[in-house]
C-alpha positions as a printed NumPy array, in Angstrom:
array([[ 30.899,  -1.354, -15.316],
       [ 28.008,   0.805, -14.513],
       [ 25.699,  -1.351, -16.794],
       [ 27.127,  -4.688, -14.936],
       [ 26.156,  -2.97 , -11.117],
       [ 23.131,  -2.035, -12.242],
       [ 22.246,  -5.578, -13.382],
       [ 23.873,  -6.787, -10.116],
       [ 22.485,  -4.232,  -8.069],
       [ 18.572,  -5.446,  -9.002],
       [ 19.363,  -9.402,  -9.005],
       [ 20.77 ,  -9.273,  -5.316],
       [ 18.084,  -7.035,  -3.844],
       [ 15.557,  -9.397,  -5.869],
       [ 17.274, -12.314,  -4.62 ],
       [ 18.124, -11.343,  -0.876],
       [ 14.026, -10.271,  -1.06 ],
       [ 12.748, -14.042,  -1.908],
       [ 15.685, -15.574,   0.408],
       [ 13.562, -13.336,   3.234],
       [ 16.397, -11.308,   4.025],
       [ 14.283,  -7.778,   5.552],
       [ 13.382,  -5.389,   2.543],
       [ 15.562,  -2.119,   4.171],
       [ 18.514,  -4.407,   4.334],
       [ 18.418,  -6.043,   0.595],
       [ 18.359,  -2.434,  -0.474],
       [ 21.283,  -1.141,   1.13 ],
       [ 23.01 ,  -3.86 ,   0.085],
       [ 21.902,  -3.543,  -3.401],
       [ 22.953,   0.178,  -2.962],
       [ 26.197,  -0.597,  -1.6  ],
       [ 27.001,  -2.507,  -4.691],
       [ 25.961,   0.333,  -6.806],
       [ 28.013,   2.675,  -5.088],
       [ 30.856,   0.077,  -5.792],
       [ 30.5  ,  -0.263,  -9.282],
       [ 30.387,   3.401,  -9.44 ],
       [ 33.579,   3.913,  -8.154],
       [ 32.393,   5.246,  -4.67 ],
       [ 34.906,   4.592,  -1.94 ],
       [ 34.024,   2.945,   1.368],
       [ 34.347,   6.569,   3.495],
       [ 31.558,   8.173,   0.518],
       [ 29.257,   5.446,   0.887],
       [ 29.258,   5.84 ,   4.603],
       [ 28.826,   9.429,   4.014],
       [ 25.951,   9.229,   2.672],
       [ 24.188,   6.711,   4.489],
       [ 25.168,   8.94 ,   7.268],
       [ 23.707,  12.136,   5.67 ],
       [ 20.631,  10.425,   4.574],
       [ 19.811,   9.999,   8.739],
       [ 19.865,  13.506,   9.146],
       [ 17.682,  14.449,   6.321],
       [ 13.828,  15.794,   6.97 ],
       [ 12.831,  13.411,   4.8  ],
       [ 14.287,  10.111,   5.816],
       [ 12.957,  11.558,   9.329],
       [  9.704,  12.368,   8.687],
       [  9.172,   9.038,   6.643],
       [ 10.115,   6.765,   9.609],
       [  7.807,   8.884,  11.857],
       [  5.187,   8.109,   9.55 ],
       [  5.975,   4.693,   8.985],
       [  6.13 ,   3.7  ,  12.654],
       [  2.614,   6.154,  13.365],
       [  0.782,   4.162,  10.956],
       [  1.631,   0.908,  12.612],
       [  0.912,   2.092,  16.297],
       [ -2.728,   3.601,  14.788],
       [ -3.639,  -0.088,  13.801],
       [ -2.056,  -1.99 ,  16.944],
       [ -3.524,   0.532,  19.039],
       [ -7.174,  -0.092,  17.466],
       [ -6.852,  -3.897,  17.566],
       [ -5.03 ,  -3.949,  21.184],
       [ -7.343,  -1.391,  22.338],
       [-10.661,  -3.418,  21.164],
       [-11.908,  -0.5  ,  18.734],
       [-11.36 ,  -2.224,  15.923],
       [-13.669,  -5.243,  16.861],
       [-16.435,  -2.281,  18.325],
       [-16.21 ,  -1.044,  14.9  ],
       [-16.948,  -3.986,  12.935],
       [-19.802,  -4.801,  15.418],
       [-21.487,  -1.414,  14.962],
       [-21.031,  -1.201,  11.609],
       [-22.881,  -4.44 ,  10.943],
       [-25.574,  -3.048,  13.132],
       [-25.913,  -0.267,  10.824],
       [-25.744,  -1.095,   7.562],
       [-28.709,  -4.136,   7.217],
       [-27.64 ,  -5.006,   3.583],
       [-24.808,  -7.982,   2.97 ],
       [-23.384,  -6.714,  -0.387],
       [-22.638,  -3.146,   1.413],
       [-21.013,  -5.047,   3.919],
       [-19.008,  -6.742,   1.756],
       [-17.72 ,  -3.658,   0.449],
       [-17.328,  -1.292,   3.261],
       [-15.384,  -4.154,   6.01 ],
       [-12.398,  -4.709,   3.442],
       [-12.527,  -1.03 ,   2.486],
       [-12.668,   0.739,   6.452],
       [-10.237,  -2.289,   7.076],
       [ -7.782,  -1.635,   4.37 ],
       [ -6.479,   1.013,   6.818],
       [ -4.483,  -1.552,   9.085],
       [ -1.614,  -1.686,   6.515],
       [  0.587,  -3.74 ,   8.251],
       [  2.006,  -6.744,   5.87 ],
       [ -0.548,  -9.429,   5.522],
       [ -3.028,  -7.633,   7.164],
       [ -5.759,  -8.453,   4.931],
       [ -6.149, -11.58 ,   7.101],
       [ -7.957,  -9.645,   9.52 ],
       [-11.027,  -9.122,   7.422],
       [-11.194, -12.934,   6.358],
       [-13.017, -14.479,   9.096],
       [-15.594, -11.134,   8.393],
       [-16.185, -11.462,   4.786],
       [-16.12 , -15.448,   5.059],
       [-19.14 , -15.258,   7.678],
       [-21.133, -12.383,   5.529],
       [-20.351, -14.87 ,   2.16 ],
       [-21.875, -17.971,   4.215],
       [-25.196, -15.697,   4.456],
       [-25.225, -15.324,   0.643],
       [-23.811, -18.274,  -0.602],
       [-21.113, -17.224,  -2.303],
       [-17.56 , -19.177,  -3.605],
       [-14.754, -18.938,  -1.563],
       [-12.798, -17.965,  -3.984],
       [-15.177, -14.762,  -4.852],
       [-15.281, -14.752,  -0.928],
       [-10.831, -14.302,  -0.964],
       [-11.573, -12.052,  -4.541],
       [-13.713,  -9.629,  -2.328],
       [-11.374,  -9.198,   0.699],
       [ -8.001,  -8.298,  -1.791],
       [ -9.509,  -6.362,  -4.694],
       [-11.744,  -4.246,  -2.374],
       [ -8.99 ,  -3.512,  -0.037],
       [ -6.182,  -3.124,  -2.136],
       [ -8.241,  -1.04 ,  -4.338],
       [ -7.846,   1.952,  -1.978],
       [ -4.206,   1.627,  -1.743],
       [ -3.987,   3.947,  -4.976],
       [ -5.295,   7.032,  -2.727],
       [ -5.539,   6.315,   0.65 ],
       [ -3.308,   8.367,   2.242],
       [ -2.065,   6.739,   5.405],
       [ -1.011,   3.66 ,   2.899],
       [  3.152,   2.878,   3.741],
       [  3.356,   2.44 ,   0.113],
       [  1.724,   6.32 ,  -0.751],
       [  3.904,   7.448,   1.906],
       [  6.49 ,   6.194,   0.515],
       [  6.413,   7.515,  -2.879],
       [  5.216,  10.727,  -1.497],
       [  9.101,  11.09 ,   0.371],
       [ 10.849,   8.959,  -2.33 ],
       [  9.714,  11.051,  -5.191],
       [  9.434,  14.299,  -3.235],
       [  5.674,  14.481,  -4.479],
       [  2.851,  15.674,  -1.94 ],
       [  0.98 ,  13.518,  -1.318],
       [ -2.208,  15.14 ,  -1.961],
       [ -1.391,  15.56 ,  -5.94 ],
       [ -0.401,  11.579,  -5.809],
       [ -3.807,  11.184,  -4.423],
       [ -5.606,  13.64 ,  -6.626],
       [ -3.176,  12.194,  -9.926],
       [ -4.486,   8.23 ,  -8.876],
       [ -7.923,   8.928,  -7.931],
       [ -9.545,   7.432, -11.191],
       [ -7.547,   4.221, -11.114],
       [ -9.019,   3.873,  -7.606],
       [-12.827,   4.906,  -8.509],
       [-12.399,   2.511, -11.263],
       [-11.116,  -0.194,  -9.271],
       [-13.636,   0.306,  -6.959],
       [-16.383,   0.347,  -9.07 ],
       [-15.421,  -2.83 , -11.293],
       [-15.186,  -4.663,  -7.438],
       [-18.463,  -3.689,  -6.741],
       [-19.867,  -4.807, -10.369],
       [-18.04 ,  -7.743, -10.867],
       [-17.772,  -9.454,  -7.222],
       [-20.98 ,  -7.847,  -5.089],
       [-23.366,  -6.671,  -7.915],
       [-24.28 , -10.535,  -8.836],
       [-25.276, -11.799,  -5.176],
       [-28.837, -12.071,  -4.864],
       [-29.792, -11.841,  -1.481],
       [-28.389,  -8.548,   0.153],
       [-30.373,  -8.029,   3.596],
       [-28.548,  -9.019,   6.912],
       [-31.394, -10.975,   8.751],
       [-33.124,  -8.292,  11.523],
       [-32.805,  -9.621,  14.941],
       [-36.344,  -9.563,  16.694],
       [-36.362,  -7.043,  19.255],
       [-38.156,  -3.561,  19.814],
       [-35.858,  -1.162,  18.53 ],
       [-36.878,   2.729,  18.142],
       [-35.525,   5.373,  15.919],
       [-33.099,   6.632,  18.507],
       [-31.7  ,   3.147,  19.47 ],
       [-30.423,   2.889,  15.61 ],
       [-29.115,   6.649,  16.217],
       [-27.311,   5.73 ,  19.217],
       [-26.34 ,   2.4  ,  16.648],
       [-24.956,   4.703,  13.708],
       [-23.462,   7.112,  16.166],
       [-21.337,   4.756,  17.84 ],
       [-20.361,   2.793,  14.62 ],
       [-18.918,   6.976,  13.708],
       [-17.595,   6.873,  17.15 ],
       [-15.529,   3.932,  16.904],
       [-14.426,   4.383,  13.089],
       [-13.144,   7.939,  13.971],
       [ -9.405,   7.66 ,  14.193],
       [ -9.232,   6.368,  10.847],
       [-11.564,   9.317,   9.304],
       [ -9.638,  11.142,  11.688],
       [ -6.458,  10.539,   9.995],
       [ -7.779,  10.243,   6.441],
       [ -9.257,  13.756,   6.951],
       [ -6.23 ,  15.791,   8.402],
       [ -3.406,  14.139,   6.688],
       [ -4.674,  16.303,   3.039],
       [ -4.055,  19.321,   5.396],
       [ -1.505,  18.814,   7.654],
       [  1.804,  16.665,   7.606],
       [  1.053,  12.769,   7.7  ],
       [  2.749,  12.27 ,  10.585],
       [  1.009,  14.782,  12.96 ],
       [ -2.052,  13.409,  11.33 ],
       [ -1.289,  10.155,  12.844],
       [ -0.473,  11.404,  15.875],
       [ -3.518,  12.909,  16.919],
       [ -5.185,   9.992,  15.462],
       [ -3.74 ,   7.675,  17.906],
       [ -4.218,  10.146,  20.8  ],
       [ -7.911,   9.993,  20.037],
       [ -7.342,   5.939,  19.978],
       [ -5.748,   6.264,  23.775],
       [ -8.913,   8.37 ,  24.65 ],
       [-11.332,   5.957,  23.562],
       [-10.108,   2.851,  24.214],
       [-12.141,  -0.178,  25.632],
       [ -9.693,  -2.545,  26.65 ],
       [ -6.361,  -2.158,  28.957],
       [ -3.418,  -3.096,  26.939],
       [  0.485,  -2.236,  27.614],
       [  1.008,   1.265,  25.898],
       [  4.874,   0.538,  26.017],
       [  4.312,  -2.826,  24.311],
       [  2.072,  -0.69 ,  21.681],
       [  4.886,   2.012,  21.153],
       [  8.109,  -0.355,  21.448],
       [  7.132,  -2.866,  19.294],
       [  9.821,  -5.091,  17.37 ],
       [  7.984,  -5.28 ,  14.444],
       [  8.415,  -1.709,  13.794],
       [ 12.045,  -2.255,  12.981],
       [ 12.021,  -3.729,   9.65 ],
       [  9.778,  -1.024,   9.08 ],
       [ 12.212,   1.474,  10.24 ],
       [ 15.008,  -0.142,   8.018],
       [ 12.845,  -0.412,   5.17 ],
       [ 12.368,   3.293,   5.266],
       [ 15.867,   3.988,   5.818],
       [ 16.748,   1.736,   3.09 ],
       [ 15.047,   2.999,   0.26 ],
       [ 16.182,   6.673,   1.064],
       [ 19.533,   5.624,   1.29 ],
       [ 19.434,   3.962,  -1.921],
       [ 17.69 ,   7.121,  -3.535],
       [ 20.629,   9.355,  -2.289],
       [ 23.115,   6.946,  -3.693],
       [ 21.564,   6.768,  -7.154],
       [ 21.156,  10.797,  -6.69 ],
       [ 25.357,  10.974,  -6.224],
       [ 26.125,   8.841,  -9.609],
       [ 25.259,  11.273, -12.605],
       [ 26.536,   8.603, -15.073],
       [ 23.318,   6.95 , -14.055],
       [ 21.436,   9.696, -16.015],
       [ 23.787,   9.611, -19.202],
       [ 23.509,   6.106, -19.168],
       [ 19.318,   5.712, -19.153],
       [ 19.676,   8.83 , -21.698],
       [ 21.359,   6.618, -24.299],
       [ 18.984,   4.003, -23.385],
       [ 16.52 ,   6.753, -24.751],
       [ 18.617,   7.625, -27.567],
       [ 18.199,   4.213, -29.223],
       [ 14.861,   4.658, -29.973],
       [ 12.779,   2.895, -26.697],
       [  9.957,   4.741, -25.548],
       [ 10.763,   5.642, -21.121],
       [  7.481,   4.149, -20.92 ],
       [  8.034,   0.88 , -22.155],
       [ 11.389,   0.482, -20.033],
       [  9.308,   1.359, -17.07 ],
       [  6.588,  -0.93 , -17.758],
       [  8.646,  -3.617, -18.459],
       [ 11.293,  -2.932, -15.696],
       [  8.109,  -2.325, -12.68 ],
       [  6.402,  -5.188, -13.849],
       [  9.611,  -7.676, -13.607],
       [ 10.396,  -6.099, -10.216],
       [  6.9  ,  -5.992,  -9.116],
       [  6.282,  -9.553,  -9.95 ],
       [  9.553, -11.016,  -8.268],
       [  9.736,  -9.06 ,  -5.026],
       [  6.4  ,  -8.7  ,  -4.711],
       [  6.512,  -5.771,  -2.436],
       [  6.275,  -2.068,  -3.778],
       [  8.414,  -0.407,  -1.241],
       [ 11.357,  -2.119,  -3.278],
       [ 10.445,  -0.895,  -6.779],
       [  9.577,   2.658,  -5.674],
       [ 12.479,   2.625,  -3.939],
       [ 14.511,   1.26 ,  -7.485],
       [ 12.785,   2.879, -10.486],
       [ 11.709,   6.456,  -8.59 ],
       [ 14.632,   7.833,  -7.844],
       [ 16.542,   6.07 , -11.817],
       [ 13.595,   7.536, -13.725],
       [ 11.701,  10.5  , -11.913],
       [ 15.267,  12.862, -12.468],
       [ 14.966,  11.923, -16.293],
       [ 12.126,  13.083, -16.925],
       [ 10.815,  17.047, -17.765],
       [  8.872,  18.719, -14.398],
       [  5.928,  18.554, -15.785],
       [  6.001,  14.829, -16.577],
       [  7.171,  13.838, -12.913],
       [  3.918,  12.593, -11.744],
       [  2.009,  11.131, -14.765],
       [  5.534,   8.637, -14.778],
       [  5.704,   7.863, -10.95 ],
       [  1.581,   7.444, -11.407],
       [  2.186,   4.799, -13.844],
       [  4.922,   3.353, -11.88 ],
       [  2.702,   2.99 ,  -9.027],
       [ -0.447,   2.221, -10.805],
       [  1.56 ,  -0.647, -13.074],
       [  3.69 ,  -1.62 , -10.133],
       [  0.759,  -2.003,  -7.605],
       [ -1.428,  -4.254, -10.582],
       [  1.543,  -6.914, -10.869],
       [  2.625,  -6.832,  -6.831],
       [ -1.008,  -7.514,  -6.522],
       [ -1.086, -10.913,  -8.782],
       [  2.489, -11.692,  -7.519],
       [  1.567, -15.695,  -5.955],
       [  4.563, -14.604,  -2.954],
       [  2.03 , -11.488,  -2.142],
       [  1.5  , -12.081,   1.394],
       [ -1.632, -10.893,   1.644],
       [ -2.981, -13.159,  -1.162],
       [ -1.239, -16.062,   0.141],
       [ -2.568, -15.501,   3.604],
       [ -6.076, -15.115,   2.19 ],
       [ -5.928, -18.21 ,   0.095],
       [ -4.566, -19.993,   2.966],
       [ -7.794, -18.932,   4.916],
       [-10.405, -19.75 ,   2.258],
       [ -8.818, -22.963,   0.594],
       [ -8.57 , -21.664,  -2.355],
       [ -5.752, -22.135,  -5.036],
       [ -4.326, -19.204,  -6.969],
       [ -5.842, -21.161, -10.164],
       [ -9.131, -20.701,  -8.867],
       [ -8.301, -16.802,  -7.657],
       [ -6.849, -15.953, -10.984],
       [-10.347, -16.768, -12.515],
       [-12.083, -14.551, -10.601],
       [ -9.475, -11.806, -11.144],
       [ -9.918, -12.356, -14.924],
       [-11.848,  -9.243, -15.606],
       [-10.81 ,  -7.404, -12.01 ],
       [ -7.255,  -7.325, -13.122],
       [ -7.193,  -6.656, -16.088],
       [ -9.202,  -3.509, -15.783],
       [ -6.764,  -2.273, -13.426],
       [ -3.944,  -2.411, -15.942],
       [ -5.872,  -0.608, -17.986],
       [ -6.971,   1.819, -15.827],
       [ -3.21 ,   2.629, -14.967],
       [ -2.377,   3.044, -18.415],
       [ -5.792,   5.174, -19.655],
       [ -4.553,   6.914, -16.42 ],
       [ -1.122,   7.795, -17.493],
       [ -2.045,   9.108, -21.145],
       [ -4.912,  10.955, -19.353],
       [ -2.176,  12.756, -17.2  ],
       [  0.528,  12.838, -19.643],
       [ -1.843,  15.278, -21.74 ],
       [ -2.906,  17.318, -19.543]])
């Protein structure tokens, strides 16, 4: 019966995902079903869904959640984000760096889809150099999403961070390589081939100390995101936020309605999403037949890492969203494994998840992005063709690499 809900359990939350249903809803249902199967009466399962409200951890993970989001509406809504662009194009006088450091300061708004907002940037800079529109979408996901392995204001870090009760720091510190890596093969395989890499120089008489004053306020403008980045190693993510968007109030350049910035609507699928994947962790954490079941799994003779693989990539691919298989395969495998293998296997969950979510066709972001530059995923898949698969290898060299340590 267990085997059946567990079968069930993934197929609705897949299904309810692609039908649109909201991600923190498909997984309590999928939960729910669990619990069912499990034997769980209705009074247990409202238990703990209660319980899990009242946890630190659920807490602190909606905080953060919801922080993130008001950081990036505050910077748009607030007019820093466009300041920062501006400056930064000011500053930097070669196209290729531009190409790399928009998507990349950018990748910080992490609301869904978001990588829309550095389209119309990268499609003007890629005019200037003559460049595909399909390398022109290529650039603006593999740069961005690139830094999603480490940066750690990213919902889906965050996530995993609370999920798998990891800090985030050694997450960061565990991924780092994927993300140099990633980075680096972006840089070599999209930027490194344009030819002409100077932003044409405006004519006017500017001095030394009007490009200081240029550089300074491209630092001034970018600082709630360095901000963030910076504290957040040192302090809990969520306080890290905080001040960050205190320093976005103090700033600001344009009036918009701070109560319309704080109670936002959108938040609330963000809230749920949070609420849902904790809730389905505790479940899975009350049904210890769950762990004598995956142990016989084991005992047949299958390698844990080839059930993960194969079990993140399916999940990966379907849903196309992360939050879901963090929230599915952390808290089933993570308690499996021995202490000391805890992160190497929720690494290459992440690092395997994140490469097929990324080539998923219902990723929003790519869809978006293809929408903006005309391209079809044909022609996207061709430029991904050495981008991609480097970062499936890079998760798995990754993996081995921590596994031995």
């Amino acid at each position: 019966m267990l085997v059946v809900g567990l079968i069930l359990t993934f197929t609705l939350i897949l299904w309810l995902v692609k039908k649109a249903v909201p991600i923190g809803l498909a997984i309590i249902c999928g939960g729910m079903v669990l619990a069912l199967f499990a034997g769980f009466d209705p009074l247990k399962i409202i238990k703990i869904i209660l319980i899990t409200f009242t946890q630190k951890g659920t807490i602190y993970l909606i905080l953060t959640v919801i922080l993130i989001n008001i950081l990036s509406t505050m910077m748009k809504d607030y007019g820093i984000m466009d300041l920062m662009v501006e400056y930064l194009e000011k500053t930097f006088k070669s196209i290729k760096a531009l190409l790399f450091i928009i998507p990349s300061l950018l990748a910080t708004f992490t609301a869904t889809g978001s990588a829309i907002i550095a389209a119309p940037i990268i499609d003007s800079l890629g005019d200037r150099v003559g460049i595909t529109p399909a390398r022109k979408a290529a650039i603006n996901l593999y740069v961005r999403h690139a830094w999603y392995f480490i940066l750690p204001i990213a919902v889906n870090l965050v996530n995993a961070s609370f999920i798998g009760n990891i800090p985030i720091r050694t997450l960061v510190k565990a991924q780092f390589p994927v993300s140099v890596i990633c980075l680096a093969t972006s840089y070599l395989v999209f930027i490194r081939p344009i030819k002409e890499s100077s932003v044409p120089k405006k004519e006017n008489k500017d001095n030394e100390k009007q490009e200081e004053k240029v550089v300074l306020k491209a630092l001034f403008y970018t600082s709630p995101i360095i901000l963030s980045i910076m504290l957040v190693l040192w302090m809990p993510t969520y306080i890290a936020l905080f001040l960050a968007c205190i320093l976005t109030f103090f700033i600001r350049k344009k009036n918009s309605s701070f109560s319309k910035i704080i109670f936002n609507k959108k938040y609330i699928p963000l809230v749920l999403a949070a609420a849902g994947v904790m809730i389905f962790k505790n479940i899975i954490e009350n049904i210890p037949q769950l762990k004598l079941l995956l142990e016989q799994i084991l005992s047949l003779g299958i390698s844990l890492e080839i059930i993960v693989i194969l079990m993140t990539s399916i999940a990966s691919y379907v849903a196309a969203n992360l939050t879901v298989v963090i929230g599915l395969m952390y808290p089933l495998i993570l308690p499996l494994v021995a202490p000391e293998q805890v992160v190497p296997i929720a690494a290459l969950i992440y690092t395997i998840g994140y490469a097929t979510y990324f080539i998923s066709p219902i990723h929003l972001c790519q869809a978006l992005t293809n929408e903006y530059f005309g391209v079809s995923m044909k022609d996207l898949y061709k430029e991904y063709k050495i981008a991609v698969p480097v970062m499936y290898v890079a998760g798995l060299a990754n993996y081995l690499f921590l596994r031995g340590m």
